[in-house]
N, C-alpha and C positions, 0 to 999 in steps of 0.2 A: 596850521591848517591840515585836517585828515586827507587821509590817501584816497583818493575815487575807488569804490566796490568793485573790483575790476570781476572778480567770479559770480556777484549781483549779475552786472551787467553780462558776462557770459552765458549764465544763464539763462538769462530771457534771450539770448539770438540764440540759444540750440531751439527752445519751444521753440521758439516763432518757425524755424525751420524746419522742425520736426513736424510741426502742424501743417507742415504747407507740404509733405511727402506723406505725411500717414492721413491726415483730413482729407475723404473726398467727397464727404457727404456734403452737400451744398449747404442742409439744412443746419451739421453742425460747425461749417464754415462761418453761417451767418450768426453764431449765437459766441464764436470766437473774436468778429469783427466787432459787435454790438458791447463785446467784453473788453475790446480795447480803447472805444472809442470811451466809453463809461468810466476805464481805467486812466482815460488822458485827465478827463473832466474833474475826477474823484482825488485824484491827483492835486488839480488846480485848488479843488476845495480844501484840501488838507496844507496846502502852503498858507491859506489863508486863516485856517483855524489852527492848526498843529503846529506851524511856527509862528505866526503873527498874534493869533489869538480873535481874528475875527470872524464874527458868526453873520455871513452871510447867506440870507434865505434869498436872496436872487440870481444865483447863479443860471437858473435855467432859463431865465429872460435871457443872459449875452449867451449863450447856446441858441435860443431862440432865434436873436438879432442874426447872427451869422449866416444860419441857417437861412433865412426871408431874405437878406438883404444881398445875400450872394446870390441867389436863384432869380430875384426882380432884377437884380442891375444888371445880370445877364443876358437875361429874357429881354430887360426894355431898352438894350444900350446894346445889343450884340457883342459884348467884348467877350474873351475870354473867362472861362469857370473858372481858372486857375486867380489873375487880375480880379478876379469879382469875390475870392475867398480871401486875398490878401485886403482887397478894401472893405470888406466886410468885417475883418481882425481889426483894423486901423479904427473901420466907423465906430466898433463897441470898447476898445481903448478910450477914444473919447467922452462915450457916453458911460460907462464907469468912472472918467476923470469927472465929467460933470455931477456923476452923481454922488463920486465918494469925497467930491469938497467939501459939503455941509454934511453927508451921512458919518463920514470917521471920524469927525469931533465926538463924536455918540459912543456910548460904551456899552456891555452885556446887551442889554433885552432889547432896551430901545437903540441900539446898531439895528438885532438882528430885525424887528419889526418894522423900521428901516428899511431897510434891504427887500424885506418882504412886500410891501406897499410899492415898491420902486414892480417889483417883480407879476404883481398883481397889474399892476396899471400895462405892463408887455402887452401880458396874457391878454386883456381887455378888448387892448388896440388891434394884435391880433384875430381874436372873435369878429370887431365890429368895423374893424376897416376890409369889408369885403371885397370891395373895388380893386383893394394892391394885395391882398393877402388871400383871398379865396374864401374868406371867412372862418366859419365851424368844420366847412366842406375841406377847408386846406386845399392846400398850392398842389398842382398837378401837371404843369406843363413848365418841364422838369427836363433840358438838355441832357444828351447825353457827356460825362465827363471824360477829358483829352489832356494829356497832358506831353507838350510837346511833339503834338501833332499822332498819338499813339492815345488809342479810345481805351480806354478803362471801362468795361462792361464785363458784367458777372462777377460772380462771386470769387472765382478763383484768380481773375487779376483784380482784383480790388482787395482783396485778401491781400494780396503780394505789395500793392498800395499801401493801403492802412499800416502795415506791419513795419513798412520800413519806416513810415511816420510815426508811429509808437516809438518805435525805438529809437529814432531821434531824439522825442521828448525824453524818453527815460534816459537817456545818455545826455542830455540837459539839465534832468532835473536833479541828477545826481550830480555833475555838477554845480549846479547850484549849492545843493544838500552840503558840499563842504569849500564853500566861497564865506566869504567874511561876511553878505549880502545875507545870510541864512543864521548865523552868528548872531547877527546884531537885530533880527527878526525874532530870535530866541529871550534874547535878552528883553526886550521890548516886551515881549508876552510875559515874561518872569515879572521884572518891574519897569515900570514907564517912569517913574521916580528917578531911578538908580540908573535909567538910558538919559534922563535931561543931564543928568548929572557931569555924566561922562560927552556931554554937545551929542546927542542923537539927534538929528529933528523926526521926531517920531510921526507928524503930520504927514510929511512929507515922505516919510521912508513906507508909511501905510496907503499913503494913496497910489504912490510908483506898482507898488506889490499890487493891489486894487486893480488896476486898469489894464499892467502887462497880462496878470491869469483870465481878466475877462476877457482881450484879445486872442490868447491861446483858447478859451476857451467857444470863441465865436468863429475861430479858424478852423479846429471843432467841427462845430456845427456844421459848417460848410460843407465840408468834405461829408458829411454824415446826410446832408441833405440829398448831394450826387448822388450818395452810397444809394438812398433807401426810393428817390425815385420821386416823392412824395410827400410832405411836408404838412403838418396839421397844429394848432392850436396844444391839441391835448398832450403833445411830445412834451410840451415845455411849461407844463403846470409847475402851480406847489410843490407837488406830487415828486416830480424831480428831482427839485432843489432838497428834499427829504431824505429820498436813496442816495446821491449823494455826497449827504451827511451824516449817513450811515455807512456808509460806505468806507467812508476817511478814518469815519472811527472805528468798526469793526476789524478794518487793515493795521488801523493803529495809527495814531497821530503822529507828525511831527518826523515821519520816516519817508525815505522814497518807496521801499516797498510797501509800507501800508493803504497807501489808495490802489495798486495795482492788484494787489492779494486779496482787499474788500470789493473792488470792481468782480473779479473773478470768480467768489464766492457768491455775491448777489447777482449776477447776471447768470451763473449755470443755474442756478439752485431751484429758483422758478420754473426755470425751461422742463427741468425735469421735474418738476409737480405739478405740473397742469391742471390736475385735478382740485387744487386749490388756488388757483388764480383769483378770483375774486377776495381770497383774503390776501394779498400780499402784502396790505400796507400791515396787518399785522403779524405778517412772519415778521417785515423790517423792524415793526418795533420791538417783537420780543427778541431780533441779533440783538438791536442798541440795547437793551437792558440785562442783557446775559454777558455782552460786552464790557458794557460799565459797572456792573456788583462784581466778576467773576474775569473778565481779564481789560483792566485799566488800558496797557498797553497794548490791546489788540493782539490779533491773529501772530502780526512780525513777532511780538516780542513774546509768544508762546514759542513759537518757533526759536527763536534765537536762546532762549531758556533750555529747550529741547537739546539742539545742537549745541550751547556747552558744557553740559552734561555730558552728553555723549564721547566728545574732544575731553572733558577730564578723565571722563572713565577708560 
């Protein structure tokens, strides 16, 4: 078993603290949170494609789930935000266990088509169940978020939030990255043949991976719903589930850096070309295609090219 990234992991708590002394601009506070939150998500996609090998187009339905289902059970149950983003992690746990029993038998196109129908049908519910969800209009009557009896409002403690939940995850996911759990998830993606061989239950070891990242990724949501106030259909399109997967891949698959590096890359890049917002989904496709002819391994593994080079010379 490899050694955890301990200068990885140093790295990102100097940012995160550096950003939280030299950031004071609110506006580019909010496009650093929106970049973390992207990078937890982008993350969760890349454990599922980069070492698993599963292409799932519904991820932004359990972002979705999290998001509604933490802000209703609040709203209609008074309990706590905090209790109401943990049940809201557990409820889409489930409903990825439900959905990835009959979907992971499925492999390439018809998984990810799968996945996407599952993800379509969210969206739908969301649109037309107006009554729990606010409809087209989206959810707006949105508590303020408390944790431990200490209000979380504004940017710059929520900033101080978010940050230390980021780095949680990435200090998770990195271990993860070199547990035996990540190994045998490799292996499985390389040959499913050559994992029965060796007693993998590969059913079973894809649906566990399945349902814990759509929980991380509806715990997510939650807190992203707090964050923004406001909550709408259109957060949690197709559209989403696209950036991503672009995202996983531009950062580079199969690495802990690479979803945080692609999060990072596609959430400033926009911000600062506003003048072309309307085309963004084809900025995302010409990264994925400059990514895939021109660097396989993504943004990490230019970089890590770069620096041993550098370390030889």
């Amino acid at each position: 078993m490899r050694k955890i990234n301990y200068p990885f992991i140093i790295f990102v708590l100097v940012v995160l603290i550096a950003a939280k002394l030299l950031v004071k601009n609110e506006y580019y506070l909010s496009i650093i949170i929106f970049g973390m939150f992207n990078a937890i998500n982008a993350s969760c996609f890349n454990i599922l494609l980069g070492y698993t090998g599963i292409i799932s187009l519904g991820q932004a339905a359990f972002y979705g789930i999290g998001a509604y289902f933490a802000v209703i059970v609040a709203a209609s149950f008074g309990i706590n935000p905090v209790l109401a983003i943990l049940l809201a992690s557990v409820f889409s746990a489930i409903a990825a266990f439900i959905v990835g029993y009959p979907t992971l038998k499925l492999h390439g196109h018809y998984l990810a088509m799968a996945t996407l129908g599952f993800g379509m049908i969210i969206y739908v519910l969301m649109n037309e169940m107006d009554f729990i969800t606010g409809g087209p209009s989206g959810f707006l009557d949105i508590s303020k978020f408390s944790l431990l009896g200490i209000s979380i409002y504004g940017e710059h403690s929520f900033y101080t939030f978010v940050a230390i939940m980021f780095f949680i995850f990435t200090v998770l996911f990195e271990m993860f990255d070199k547990s035996y759990l990540s190994y045998k998830l490799k292996f499985i993606k390389e040959s499913e043949f050559a994992s029965k061989s060796f007693g993998i239950n590969i059913f079973k070891t894809k649906l566990l991976v399945f349902s814990v990242t759509a929980g991380i990724t509806a715990f997510n949501g939650g807190i992203y719903a707090y964050y923004s106030g406001f909550i709408s259909p259109v957060s949690f399109n197709f559209n989403y589930s696209i950036e991503l997967l672009t995202m996983a891949i531009v950062g580079g698959l199969g690495t802990v850096p690479g979803g945080i590096i692609g999060a990072a890359v596609l959430t400033a890049l926009p911000e600062f070309m506003a003048s072309i917002e309307d085309y963004e989904m084809i900025l995302y496709g010409c990264f994925l295609a400059v990514t895939i002819i021109f660097l396989p391994d993504g943004l990490t593994g230019l970089i890590k090219r770069i620096l041993n080079k550098n370390a030889a010379d």
